[in-house]
ZATORVO-778697 format. One record per residue (C-alpha): residue number from 1; residue in three letters; x, y, z. Coordinates in nm, 2 decimals. Example, Ala and Ser with C-alpha at 12.3 -4.5 7.8 and 13.67 -1.06 7.14 Angstrom:
k:r:X:Y:Z
1:Ala:1.23:-0.45:0.78
2:Ser:1.37:-0.11:0.71
% end
This chain:
k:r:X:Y:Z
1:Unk:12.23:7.54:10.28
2:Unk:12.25:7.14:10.30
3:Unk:11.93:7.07:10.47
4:Unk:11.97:6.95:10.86
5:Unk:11.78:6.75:11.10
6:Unk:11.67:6.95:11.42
7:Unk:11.49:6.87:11.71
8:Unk:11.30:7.16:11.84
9:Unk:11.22:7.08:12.25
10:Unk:10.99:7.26:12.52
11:Unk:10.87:7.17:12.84
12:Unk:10.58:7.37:12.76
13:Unk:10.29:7.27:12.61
14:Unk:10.32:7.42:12.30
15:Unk:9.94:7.45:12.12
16:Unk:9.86:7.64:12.42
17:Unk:9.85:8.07:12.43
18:Unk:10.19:8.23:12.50
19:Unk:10.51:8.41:12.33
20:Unk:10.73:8.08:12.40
21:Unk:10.45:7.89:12.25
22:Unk:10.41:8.12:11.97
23:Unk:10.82:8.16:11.88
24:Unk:10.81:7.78:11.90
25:Unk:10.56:7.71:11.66
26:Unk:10.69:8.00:11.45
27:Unk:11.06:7.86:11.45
28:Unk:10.95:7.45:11.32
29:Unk:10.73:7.63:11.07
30:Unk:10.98:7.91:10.93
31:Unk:11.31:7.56:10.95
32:Unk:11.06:7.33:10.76
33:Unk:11.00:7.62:10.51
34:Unk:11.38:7.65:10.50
35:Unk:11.41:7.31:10.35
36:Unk:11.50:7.17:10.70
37:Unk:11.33:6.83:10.85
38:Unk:11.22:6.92:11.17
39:Unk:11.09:6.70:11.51
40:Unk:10.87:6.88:11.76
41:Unk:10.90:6.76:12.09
42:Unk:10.75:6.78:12.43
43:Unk:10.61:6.64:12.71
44:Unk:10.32:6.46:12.76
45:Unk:10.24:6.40:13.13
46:Unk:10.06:6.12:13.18
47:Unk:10.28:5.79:13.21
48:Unk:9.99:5.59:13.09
49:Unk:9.88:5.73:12.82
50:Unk:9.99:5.59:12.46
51:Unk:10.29:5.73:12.32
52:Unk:10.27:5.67:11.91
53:Unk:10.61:5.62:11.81
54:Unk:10.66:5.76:11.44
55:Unk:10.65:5.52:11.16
56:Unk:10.88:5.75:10.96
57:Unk:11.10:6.05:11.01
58:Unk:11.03:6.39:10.86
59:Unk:11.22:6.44:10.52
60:Unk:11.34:6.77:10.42
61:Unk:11.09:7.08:10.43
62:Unk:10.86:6.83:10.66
63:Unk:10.77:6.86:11.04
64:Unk:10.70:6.58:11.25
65:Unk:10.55:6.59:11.62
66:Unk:10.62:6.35:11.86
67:Unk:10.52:6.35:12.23
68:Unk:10.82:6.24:12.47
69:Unk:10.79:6.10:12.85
70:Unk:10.85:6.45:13.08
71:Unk:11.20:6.49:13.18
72:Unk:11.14:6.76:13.38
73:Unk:11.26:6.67:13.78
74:Unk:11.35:6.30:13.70
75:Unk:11.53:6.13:13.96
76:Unk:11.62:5.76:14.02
77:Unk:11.44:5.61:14.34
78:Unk:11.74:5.58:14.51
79:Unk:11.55:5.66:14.90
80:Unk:11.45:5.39:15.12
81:Unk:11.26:5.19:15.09
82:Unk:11.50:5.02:14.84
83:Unk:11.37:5.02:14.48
84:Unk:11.24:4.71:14.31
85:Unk:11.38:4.70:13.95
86:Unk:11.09:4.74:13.81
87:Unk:11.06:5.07:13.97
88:Unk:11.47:5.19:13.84
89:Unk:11.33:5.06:13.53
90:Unk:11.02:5.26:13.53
91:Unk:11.23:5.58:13.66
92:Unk:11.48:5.54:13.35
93:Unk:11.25:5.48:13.10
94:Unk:11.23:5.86:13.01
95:Unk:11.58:5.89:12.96
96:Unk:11.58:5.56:12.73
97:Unk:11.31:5.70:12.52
98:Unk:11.50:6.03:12.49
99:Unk:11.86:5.83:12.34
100:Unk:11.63:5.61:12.15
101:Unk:11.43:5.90:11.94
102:Unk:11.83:6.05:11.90
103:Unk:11.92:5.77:11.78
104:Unk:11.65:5.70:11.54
105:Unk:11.64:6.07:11.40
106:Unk:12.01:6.19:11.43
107:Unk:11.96:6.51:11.44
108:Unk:12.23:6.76:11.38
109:Unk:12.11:7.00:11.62
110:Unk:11.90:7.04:11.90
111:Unk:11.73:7.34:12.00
112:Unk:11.57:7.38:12.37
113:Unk:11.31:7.62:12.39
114:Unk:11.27:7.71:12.77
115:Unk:11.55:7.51:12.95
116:Unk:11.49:7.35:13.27
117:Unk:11.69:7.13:13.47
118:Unk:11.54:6.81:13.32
119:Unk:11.63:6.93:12.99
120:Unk:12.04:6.86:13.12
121:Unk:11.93:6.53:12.96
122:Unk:11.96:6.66:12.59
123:Unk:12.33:6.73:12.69
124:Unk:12.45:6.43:12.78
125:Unk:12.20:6.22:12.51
126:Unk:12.28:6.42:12.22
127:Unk:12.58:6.26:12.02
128:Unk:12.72:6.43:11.79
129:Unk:12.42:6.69:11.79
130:Unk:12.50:7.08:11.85
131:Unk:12.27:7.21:12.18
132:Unk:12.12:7.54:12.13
133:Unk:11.94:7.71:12.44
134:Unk:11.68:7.94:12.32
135:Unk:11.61:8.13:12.70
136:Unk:11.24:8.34:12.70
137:Unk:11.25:8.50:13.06
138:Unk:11.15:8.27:13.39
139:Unk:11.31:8.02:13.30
140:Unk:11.69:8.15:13.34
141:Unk:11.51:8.48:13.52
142:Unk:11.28:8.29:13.80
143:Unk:11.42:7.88:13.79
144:Unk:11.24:7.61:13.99
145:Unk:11.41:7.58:14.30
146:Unk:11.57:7.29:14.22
147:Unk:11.68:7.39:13.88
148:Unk:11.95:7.67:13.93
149:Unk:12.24:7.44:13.92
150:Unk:12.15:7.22:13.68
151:Unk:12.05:7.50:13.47
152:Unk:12.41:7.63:13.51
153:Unk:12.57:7.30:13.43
154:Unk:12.32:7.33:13.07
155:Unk:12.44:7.64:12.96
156:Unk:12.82:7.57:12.99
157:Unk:12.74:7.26:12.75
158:Unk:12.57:7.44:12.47
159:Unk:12.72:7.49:12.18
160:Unk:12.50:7.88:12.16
161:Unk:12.25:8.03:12.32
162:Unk:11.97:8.24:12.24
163:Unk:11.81:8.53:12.45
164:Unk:11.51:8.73:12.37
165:Unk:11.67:9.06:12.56
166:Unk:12.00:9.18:12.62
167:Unk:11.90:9.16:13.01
168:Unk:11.81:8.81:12.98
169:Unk:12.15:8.74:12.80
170:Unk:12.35:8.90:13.14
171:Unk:12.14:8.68:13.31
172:Unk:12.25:8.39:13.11
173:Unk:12.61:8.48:13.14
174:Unk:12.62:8.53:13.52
175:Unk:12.43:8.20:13.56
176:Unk:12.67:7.98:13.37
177:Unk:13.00:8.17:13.48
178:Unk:12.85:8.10:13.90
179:Unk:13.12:8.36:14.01
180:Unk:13.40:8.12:13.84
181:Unk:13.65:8.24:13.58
182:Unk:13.59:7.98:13.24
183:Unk:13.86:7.81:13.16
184:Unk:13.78:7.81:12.81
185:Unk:13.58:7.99:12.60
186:Unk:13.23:7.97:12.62
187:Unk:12.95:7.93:12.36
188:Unk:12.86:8.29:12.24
189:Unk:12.50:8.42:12.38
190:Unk:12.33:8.62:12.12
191:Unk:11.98:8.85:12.15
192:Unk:11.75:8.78:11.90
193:Unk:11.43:8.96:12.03
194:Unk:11.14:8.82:11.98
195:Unk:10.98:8.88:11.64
196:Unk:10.61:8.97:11.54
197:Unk:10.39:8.95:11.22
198:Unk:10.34:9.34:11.17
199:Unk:10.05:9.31:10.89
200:Unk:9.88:9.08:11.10
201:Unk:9.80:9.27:11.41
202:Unk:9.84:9.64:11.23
203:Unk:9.49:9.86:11.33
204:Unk:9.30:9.86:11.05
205:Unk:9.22:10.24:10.91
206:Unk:8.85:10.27:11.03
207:Unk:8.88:10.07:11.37
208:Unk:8.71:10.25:11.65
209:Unk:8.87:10.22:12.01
210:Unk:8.69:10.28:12.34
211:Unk:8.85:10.57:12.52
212:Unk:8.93:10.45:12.84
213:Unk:8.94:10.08:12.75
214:Unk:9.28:9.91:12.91
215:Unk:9.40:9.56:12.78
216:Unk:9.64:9.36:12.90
217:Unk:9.72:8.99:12.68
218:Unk:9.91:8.70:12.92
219:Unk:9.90:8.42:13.12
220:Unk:9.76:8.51:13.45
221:Unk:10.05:8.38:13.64
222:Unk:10.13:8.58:13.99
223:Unk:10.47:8.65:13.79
224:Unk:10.26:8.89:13.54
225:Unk:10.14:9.09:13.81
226:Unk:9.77:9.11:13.72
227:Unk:9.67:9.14:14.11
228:Unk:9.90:9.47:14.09
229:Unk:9.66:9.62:13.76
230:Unk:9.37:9.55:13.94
231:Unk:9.47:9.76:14.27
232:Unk:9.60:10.02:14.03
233:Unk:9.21:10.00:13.87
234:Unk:9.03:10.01:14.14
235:Unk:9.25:10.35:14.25
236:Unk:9.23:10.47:13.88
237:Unk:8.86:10.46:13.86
238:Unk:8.82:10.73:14.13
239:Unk:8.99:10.98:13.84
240:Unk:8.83:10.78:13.59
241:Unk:8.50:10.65:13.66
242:Unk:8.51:10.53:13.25
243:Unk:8.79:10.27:13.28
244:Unk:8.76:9.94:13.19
245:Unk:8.96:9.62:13.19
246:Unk:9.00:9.34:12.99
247:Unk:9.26:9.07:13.07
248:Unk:9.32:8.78:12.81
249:Unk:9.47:8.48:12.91
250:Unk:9.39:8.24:13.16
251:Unk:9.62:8.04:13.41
252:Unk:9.65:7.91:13.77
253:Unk:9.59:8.27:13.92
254:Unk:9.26:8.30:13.74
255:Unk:9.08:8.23:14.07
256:Unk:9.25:8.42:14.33
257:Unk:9.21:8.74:14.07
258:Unk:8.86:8.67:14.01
259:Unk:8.82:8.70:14.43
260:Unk:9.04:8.97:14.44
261:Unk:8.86:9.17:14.17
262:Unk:8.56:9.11:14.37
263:Unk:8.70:9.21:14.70
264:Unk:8.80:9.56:14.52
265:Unk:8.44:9.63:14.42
266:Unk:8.54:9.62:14.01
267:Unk:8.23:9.45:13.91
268:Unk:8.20:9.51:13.51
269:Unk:8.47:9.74:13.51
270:Unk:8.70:9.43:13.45
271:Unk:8.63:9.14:13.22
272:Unk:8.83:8.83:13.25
273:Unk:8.78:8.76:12.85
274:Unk:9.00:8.40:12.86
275:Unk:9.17:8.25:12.58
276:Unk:9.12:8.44:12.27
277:Unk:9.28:8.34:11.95
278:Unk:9.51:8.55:11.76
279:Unk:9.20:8.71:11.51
280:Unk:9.03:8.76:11.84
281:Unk:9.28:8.90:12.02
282:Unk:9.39:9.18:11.73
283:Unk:9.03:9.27:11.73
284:Unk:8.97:9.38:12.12
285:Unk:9.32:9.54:12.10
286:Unk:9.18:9.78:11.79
287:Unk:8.93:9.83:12.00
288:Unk:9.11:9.93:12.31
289:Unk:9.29:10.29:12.38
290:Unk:9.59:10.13:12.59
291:Unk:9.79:9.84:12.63
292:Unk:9.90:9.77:13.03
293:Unk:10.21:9.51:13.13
294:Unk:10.20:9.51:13.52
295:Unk:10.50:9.22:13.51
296:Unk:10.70:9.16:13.82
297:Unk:10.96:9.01:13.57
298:Unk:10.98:8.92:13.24
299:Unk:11.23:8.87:12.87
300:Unk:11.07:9.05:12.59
301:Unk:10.68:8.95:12.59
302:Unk:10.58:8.90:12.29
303:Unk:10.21:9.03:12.38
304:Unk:10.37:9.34:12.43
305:Unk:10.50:9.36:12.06
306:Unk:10.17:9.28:11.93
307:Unk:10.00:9.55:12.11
308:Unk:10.24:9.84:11.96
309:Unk:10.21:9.67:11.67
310:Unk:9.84:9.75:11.69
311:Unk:9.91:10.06:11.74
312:Unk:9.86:10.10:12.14
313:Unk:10.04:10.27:12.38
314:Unk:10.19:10.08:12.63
315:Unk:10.21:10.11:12.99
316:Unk:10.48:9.90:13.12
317:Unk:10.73:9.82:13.42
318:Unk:11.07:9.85:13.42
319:Unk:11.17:9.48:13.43
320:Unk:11.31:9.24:13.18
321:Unk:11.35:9.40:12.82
322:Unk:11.01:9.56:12.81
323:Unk:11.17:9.93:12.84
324:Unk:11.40:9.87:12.55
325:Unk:11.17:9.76:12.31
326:Unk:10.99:10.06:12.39
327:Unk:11.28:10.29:12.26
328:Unk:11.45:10.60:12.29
329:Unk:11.25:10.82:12.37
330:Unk:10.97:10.58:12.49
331:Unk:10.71:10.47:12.28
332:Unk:10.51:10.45:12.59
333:Unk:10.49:10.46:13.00
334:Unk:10.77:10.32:13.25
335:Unk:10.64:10.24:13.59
336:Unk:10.81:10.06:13.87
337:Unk:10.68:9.70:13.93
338:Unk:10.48:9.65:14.24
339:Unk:10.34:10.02:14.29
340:Unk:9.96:10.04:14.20
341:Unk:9.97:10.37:14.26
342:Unk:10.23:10.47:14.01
343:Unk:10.05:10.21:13.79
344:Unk:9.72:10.43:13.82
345:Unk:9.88:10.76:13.80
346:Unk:10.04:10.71:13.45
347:Unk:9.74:10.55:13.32
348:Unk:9.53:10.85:13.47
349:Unk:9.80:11.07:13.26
350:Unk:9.75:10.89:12.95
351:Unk:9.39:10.82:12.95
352:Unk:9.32:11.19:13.00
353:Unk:9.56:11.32:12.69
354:Unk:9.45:11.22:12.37
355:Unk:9.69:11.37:12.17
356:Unk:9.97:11.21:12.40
357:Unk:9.79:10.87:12.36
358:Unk:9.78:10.95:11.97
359:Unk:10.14:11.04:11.93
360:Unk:10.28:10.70:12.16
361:Unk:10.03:10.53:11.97
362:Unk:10.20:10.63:11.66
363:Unk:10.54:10.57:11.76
364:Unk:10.46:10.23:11.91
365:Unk:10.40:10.14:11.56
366:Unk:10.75:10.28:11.43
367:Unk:10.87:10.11:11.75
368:Unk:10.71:9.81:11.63
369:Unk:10.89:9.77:11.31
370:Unk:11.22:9.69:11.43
371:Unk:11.09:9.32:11.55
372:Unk:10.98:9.20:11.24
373:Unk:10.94:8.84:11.27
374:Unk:11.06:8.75:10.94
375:Unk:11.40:8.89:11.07
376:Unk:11.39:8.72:11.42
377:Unk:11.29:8.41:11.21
378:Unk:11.59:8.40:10.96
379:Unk:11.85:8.50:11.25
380:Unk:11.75:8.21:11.45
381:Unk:11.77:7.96:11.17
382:Unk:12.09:8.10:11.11
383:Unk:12.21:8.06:11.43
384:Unk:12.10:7.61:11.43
385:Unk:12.33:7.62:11.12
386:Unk:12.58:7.78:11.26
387:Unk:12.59:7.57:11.57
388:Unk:12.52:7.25:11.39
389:Unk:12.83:7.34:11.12
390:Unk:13.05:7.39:11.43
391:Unk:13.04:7.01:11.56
392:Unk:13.17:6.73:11.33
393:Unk:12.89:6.50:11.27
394:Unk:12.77:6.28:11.04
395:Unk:12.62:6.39:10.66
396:Unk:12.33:6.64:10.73
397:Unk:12.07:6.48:10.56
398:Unk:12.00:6.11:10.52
% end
């Protein structure tokens, strides 16, 4: 393959804890390996901050990050009173930054990890670039308010799009269509589930695991429905007076949970742990006896993967792709979002049935297997190729 410039985008920060993060990271490292030269880009938020402009761009097999002004909800200030042009200047300057690093790098493709509306920039300031969505979960599945229709106008102007579940790729499809017939074909949407590093996070032969220990890895975001896990703890420890609780992560709900864990009367029986790094985070999970994803909605988390990949078995909602990565039959618990009590019932279950724990636990594992990363890497390089071979362009590589 003739190596290509890409330009990997997020509106997320991206050396911060999460699956989008992680896939993102994963995908600039897995291109540059690939022989690709490779921009990471995203925002930085403060307007006054320095923004070092590169004094070189990345050459093949290289990886270059580069901060660019946030896109995200830019609008002119076109209200009264009437803008100064210093102000129209200062409200464009984003946008000029934007055409000026595609102009400088020339990519051949760009790939949006996370779209949101301000990201509608990258299709009309692309040039002869191919845009490639790469959609996680919220952002097509729960969209700012004011991003729905630009989101809609994004995806019927990319050249493919990427979905972590099959459910998220309906989504996708009713989004862009908006009830209207296409005219013309549309850019194939294509699942690649997300991928994880199986020799990483397998349980190592003489790890020891509490037997009523629950863990649950995410951002605590009201959209991961920790507050639900701890109402169906605080009903579960009446049946189990053993259960404990460790949530990693952290996030703007940290507070109201830490009040609402109090308010239950939890005390130690839940442990708000933080941000752990990976290392960290394989170890409590080999020390835990089940995995518990309360989401209210979701893709295909990739925290989930990791903990069946660790060999625990997981308690999960039916949202999002979570119950078809768990398989046929289930390589774990199906609950129905928002019910605590159904949450503490099936944990009850589980936590008093060892050798059901054992054998979900085992077939997590098999489970686990079919989202190697490596795979999920090489089908999403692919898939830039593909797209960036479909639009006429300039020569690949300078």
């Amino acid at each position: 393959m003739t190596p290509l410039r890409v330009l990997l985008y997020t509106p997320v920060v991206p050396t911060e804890a999460g699956g989008v993060q992680a896939v993102y990271r994963r995908t600039a490292a897995f291109l540059a390996a690939r022989g690709h030269a490779v921009v990471r880009a995203w925002p930085i938020d403060d307007p006054a901050a320095p923004e070092p402009r590169p004094r070189r761009w990345p050459s093949p097999g290289e990886v270059l990050t580069l901060r660019l002004p946030r896109l995200e909800d830019r609008r002119l200030p076109l209200g009264r009173p009437r803008p100064t042009p210093r102000g129209l200047l200062h409200a464009a300057d984003p946008l000029r930054r934007l055409r000026s690093t595609l102009r400088g790098f020339r990519p051949r493709v760009v790939d949006v990890h996370f779209p949101r509306g301000g990201t509608r920039w990258f299709a009309s300031s692309r040039r002869r670039a191919a845009l490639v969505l790469t959609c996680h979960g919220s952002d097509l599945l729960q969209p700012l308010p004011a991003d729905a229709a630009r989101l809609r106008a994004l995806l019927r102007r990319a050249d493919r799009i990427i979905a972590v579940s099959a459910g998220l790729a309906e989504r996708a499809e009713t989004l862009r269509a908006g009830g209207h017939r296409p005219a013309f074909p549309r850019a194939p949407v294509e699942v690649i589930p997300n991928g994880v590093d199986l020799a990483f996070w397998r349980r190592p032969d003489d790890a020891a695991a509490a037997p009523a220990a629950l863990a649950c890895v995410g951002r605590l975001e009201r959209v991961k429905g920790h507050d639900v896990l701890l109402r169906a703890l605080a009903r579960l420890r009446a049946s189990v007076p053993a259960a404990r609780l460790t949530l990693v992560g952290d996030g703007p709900e940290a507070p109201a949970l830490r009040s609402l864990a109090a308010e239950l009367g939890l005390g130690d029986a839940v442990r708000f742990a933080g941000r752990l790094d990976p290392a960290a985070t394989a170890a409590l999970l080999h020390a835990s006896s089940v995995a518990v994803m309360p989401s209210r909605s979701e893709g295909l988390p990739l925290a989930l993967l990791e903990a069946m990949a660790a060999g625990l078995p997981p308690v999960v909602t039916r949202v999002g792709g979570m119950p078809d990565a768990l398989g046929e039959p289930p390589a774990g618990r199906i609950v129905a979002p928002e019910d605590p009590a159904a949450l503490a019932a099936s944990l009850a279950a589980l936590l008093a049935d060892p050798a059901a724990r054992a054998a979900l636990a085992a077939a997590a594992v098999r489970r686990a297997a079919a989202f190697s990363a490596a795979a999920a890497d090489l089908r999403h390089a692919e898939v830039l190729e593909e797209a960036a071979l479909s639009r006429p362009g300039r020569s690949p590589a300078r």
